[in-house]
PAMI-303483 format. One record per residue: residue number from 1; residue in one letter; x, z, y of N, C-alpha, C, O in turn. Coordinates in pm, whole numbers. Layout:
BEGIN
{pos:NUM code:A n_c1:X n_c3:Z n_c2:Y ca_c1:X ca_c3:Z ca_c2:Y c_c1:X c_c3:Z c_c2:Y o_c1:X o_c3:Z o_c2:Y}
...
end
This chain:
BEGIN
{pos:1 code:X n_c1:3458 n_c3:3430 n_c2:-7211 ca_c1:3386 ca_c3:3413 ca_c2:-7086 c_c1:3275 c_c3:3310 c_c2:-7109 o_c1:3293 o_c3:3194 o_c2:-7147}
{pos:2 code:X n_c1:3161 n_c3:3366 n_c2:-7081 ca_c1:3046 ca_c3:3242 ca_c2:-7077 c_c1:3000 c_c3:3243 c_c2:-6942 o_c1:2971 o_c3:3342 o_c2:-6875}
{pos:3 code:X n_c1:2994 n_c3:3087 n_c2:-6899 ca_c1:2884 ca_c3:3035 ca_c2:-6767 c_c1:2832 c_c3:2987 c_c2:-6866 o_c1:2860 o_c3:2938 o_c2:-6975}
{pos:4 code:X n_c1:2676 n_c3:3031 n_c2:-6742 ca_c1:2554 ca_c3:2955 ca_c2:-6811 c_c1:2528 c_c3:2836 c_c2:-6687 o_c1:2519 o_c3:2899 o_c2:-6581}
{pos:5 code:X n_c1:2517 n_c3:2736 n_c2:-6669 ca_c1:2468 ca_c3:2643 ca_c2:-6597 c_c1:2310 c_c3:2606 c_c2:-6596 o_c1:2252 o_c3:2575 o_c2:-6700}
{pos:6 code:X n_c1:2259 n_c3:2611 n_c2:-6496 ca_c1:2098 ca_c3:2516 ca_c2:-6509 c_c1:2113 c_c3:2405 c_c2:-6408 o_c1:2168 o_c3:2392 o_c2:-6299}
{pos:7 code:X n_c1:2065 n_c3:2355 n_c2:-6462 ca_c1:2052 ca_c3:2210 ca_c2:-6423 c_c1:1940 c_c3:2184 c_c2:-6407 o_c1:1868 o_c3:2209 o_c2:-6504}
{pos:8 code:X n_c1:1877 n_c3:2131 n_c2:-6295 ca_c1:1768 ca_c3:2040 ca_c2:-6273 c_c1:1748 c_c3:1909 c_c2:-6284 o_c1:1730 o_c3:1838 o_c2:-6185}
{pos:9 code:X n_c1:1749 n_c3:1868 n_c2:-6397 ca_c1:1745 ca_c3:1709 ca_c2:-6421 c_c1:1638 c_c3:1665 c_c2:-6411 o_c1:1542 o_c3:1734 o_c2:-6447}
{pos:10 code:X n_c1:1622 n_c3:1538 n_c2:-6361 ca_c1:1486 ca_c3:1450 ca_c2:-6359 c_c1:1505 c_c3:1402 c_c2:-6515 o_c1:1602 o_c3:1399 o_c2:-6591}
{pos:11 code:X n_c1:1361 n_c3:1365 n_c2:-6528 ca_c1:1331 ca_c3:1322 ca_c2:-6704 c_c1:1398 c_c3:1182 c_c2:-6730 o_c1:1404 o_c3:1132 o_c2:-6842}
{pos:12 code:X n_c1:1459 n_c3:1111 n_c2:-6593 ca_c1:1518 ca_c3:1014 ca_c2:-6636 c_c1:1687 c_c3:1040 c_c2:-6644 o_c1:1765 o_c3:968 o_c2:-6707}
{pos:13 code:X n_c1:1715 n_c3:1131 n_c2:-6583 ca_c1:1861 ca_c3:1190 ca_c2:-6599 c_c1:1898 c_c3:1257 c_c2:-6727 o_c1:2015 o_c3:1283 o_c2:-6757}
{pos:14 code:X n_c1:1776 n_c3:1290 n_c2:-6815 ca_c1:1797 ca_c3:1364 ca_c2:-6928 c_c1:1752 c_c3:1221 c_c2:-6999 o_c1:1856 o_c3:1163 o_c2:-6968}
{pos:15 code:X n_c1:1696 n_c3:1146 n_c2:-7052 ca_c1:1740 ca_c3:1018 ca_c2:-7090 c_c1:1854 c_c3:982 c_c2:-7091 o_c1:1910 o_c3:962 o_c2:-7198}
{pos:16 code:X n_c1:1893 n_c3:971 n_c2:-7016 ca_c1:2052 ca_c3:917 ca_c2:-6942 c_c1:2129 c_c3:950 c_c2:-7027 o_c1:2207 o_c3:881 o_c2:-7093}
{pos:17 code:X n_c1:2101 n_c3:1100 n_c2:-7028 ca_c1:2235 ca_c3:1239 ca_c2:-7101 c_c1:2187 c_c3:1176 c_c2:-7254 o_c1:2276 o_c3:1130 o_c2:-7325}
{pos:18 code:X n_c1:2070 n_c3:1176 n_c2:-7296 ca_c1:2060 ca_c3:1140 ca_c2:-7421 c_c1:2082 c_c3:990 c_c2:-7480 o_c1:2085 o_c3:957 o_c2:-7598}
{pos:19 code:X n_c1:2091 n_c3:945 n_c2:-7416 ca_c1:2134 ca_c3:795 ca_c2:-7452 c_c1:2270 c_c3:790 c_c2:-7466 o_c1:2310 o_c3:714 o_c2:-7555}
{pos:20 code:X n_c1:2385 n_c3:872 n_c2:-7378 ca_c1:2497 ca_c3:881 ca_c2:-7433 c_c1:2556 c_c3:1008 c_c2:-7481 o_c1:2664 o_c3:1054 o_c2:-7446}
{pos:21 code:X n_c1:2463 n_c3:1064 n_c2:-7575 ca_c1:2581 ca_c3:1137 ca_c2:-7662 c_c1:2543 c_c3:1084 c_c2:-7788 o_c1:2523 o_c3:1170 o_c2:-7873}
{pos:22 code:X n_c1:2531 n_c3:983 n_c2:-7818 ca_c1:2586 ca_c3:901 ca_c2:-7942 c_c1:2738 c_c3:811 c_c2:-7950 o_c1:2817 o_c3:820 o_c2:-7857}
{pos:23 code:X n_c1:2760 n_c3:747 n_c2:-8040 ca_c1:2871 ca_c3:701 ca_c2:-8079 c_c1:2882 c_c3:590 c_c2:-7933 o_c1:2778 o_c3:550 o_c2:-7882}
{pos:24 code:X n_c1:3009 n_c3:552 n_c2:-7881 ca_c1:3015 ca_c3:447 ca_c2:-7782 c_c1:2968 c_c3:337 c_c2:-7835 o_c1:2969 o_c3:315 o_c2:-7957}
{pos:25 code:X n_c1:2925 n_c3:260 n_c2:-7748 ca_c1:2897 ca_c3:172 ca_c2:-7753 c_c1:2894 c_c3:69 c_c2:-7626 o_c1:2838 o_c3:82 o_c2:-7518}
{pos:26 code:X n_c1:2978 n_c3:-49 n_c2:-7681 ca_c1:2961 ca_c3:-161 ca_c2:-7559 c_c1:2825 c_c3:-168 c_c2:-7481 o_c1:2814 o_c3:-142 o_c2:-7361}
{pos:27 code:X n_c1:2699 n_c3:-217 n_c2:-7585 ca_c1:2635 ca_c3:-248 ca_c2:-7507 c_c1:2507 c_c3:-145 c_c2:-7444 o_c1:2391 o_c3:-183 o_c2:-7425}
{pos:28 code:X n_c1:2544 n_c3:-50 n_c2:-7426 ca_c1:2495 ca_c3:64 ca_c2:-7364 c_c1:2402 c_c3:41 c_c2:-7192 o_c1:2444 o_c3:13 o_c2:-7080}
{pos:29 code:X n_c1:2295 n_c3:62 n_c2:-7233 ca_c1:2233 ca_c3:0 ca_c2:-7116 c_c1:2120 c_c3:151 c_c2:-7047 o_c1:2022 o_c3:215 o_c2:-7082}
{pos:30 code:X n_c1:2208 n_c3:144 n_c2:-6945 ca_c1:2201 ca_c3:282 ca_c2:-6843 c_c1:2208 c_c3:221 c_c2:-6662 o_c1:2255 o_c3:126 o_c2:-6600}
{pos:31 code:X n_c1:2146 n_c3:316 n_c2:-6642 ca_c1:2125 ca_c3:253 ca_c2:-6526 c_c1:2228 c_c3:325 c_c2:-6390 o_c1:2220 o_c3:445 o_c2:-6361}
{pos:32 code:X n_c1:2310 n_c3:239 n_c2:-6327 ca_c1:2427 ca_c3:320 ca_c2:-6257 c_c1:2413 c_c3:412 c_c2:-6149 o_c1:2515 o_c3:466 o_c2:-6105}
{pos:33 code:X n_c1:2294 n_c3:440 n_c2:-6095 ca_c1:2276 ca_c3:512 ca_c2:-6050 c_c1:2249 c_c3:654 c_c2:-6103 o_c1:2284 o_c3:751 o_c2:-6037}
{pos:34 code:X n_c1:2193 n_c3:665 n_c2:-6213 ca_c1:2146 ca_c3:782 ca_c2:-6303 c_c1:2298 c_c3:820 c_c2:-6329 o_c1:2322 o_c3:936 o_c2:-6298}
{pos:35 code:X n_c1:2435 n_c3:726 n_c2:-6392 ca_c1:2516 ca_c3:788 ca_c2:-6437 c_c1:2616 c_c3:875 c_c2:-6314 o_c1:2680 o_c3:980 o_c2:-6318}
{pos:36 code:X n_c1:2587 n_c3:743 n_c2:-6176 ca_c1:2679 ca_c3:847 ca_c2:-6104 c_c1:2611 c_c3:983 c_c2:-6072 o_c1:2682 o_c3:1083 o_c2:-6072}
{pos:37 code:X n_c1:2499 n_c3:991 n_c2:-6049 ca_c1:2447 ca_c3:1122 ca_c2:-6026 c_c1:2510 c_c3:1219 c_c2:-6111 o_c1:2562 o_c3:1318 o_c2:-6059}
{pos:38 code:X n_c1:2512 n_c3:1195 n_c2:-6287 ca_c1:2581 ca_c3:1278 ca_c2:-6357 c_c1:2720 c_c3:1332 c_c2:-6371 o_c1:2760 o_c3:1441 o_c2:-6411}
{pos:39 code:X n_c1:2778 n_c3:1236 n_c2:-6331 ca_c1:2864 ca_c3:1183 ca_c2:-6302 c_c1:2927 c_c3:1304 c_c2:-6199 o_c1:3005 o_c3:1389 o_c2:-6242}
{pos:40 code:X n_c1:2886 n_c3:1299 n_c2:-6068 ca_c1:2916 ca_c3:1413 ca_c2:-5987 c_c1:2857 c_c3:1542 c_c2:-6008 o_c1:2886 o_c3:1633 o_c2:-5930}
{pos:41 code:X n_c1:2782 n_c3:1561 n_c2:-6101 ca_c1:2738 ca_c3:1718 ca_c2:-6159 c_c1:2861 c_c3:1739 c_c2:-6292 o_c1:2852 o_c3:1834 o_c2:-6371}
{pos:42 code:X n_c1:2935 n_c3:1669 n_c2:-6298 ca_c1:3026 ca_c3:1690 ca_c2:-6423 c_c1:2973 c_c3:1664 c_c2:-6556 o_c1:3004 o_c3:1750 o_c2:-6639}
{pos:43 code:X n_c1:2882 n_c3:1544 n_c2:-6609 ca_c1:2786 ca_c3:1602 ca_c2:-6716 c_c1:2859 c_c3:1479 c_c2:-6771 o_c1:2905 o_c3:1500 o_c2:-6883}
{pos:44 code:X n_c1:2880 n_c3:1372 n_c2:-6728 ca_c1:2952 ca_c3:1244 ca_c2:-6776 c_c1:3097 c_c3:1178 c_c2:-6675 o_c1:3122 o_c3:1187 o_c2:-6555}
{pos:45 code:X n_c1:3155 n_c3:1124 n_c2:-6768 ca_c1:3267 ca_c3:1073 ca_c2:-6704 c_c1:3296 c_c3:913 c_c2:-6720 o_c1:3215 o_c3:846 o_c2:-6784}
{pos:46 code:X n_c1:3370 n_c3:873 n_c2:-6683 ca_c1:3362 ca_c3:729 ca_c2:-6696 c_c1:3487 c_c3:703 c_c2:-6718 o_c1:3546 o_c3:702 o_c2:-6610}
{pos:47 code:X n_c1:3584 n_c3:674 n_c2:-6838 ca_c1:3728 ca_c3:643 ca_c2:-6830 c_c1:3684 c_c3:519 c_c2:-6880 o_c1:3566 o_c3:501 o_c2:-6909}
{pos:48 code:X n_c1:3779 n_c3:421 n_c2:-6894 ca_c1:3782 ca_c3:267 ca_c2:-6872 c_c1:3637 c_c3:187 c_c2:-6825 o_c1:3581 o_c3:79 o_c2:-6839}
{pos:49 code:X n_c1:3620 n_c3:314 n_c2:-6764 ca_c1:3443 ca_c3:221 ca_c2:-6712 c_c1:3343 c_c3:216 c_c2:-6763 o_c1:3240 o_c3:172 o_c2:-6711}
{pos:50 code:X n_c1:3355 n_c3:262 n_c2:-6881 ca_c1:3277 ca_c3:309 ca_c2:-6969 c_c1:3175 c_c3:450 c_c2:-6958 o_c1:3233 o_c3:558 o_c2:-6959}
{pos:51 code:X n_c1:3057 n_c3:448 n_c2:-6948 ca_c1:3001 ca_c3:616 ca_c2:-6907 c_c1:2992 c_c3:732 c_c2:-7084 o_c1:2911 o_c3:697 o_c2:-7169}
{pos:52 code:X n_c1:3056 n_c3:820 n_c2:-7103 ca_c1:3111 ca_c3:939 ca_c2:-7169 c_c1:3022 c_c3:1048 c_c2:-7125 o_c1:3009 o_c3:1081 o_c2:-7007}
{pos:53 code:X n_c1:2955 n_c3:1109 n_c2:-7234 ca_c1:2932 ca_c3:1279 ca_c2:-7188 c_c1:3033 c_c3:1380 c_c2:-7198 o_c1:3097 o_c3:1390 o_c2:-7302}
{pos:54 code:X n_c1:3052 n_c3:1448 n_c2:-7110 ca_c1:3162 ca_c3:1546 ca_c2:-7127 c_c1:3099 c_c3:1653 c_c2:-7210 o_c1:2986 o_c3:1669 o_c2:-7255}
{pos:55 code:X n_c1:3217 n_c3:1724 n_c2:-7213 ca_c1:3161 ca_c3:1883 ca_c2:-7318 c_c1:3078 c_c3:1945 c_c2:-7203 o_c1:2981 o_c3:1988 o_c2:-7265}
{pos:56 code:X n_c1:3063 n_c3:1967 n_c2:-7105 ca_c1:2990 ca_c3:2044 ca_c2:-6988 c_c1:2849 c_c3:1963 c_c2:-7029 o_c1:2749 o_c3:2035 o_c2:-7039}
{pos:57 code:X n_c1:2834 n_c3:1839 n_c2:-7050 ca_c1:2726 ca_c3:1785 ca_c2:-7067 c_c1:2675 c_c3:1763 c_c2:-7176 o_c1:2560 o_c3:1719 o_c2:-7184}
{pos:58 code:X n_c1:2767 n_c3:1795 n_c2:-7310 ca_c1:2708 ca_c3:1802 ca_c2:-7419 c_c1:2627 c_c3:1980 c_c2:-7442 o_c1:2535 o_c3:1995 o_c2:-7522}
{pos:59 code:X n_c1:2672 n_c3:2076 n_c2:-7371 ca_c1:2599 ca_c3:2183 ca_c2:-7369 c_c1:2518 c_c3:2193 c_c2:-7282 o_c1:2447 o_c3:2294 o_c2:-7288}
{pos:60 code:X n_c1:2493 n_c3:2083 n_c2:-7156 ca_c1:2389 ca_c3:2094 ca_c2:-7088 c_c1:2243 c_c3:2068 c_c2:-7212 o_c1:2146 o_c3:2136 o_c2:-7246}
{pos:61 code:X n_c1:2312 n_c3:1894 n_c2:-7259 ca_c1:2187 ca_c3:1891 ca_c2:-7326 c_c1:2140 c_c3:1924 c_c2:-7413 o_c1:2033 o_c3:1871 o_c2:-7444}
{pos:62 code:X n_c1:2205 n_c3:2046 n_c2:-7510 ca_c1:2202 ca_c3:2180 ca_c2:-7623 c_c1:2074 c_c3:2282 c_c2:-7576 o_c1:1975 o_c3:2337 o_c2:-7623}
{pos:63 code:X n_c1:2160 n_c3:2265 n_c2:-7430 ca_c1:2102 ca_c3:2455 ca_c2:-7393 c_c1:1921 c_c3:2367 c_c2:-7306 o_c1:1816 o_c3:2424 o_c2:-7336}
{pos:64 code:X n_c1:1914 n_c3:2259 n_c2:-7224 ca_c1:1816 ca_c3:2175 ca_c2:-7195 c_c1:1714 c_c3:2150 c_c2:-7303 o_c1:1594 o_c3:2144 o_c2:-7276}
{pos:65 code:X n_c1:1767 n_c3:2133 n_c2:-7443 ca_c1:1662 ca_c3:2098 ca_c2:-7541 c_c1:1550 c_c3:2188 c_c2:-7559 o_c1:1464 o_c3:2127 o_c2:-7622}
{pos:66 code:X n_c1:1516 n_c3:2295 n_c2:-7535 ca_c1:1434 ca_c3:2392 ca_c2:-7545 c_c1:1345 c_c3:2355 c_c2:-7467 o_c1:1248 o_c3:2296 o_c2:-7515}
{pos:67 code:X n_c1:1353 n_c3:2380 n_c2:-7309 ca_c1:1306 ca_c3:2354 ca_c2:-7204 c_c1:1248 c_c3:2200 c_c2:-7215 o_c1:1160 o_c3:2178 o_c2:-7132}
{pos:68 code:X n_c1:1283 n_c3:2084 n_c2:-7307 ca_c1:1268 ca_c3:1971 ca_c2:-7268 c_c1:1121 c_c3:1974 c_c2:-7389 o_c1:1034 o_c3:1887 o_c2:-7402}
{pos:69 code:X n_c1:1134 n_c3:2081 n_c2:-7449 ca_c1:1026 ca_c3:2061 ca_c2:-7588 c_c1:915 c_c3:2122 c_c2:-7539 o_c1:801 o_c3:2106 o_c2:-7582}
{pos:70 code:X n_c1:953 n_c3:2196 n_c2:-7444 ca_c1:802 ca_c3:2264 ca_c2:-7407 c_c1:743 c_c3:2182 c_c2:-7337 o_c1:622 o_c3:2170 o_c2:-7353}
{pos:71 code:X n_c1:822 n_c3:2092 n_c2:-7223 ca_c1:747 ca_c3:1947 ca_c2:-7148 c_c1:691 c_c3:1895 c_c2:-7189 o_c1:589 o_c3:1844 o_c2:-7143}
{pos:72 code:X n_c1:744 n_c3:1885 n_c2:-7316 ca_c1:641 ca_c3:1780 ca_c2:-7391 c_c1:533 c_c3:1819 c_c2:-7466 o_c1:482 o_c3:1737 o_c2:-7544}
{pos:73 code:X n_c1:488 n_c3:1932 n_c2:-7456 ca_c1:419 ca_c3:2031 ca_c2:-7509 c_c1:250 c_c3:2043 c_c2:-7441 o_c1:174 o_c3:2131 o_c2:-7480}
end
């Protein structure tokens, strides 16, 4: 079964997404409003308080990278 999701992210919400799918890190500096937004689209999660991309949000920003190259285009 495949869903495809689109997402309308603002260019600072896709920042956001890209700033955390690297390795954790303490000092991770995101701004809390951007994460809860993601946050309630399912794209990140927050266990010990910490903000996490989920797998829903690691294929957002897979299937987003295309679309984000032509912006900049």
């Amino acid at each position: 079964m495949s869903i495809d999701f689109d997402y309308e992210l603002s260019p600072d919400q896709w920042d956001t997404l890209k700033a955390l799918r690297g390795p954790t890190s303490r000092d991770r500096h995101v701004k809390n409003y951007l994460v809860e937004g993601l946050v309630r689209l399912g794209l990140v999660s927050l266990p010990d308080g910490m903000p996490v991309i989920t797998p829903t949000g690691r294929r957002v920003l897979v299937r987003g990278s295309c679309r984000l190259l032509d912006l900049a285009s």
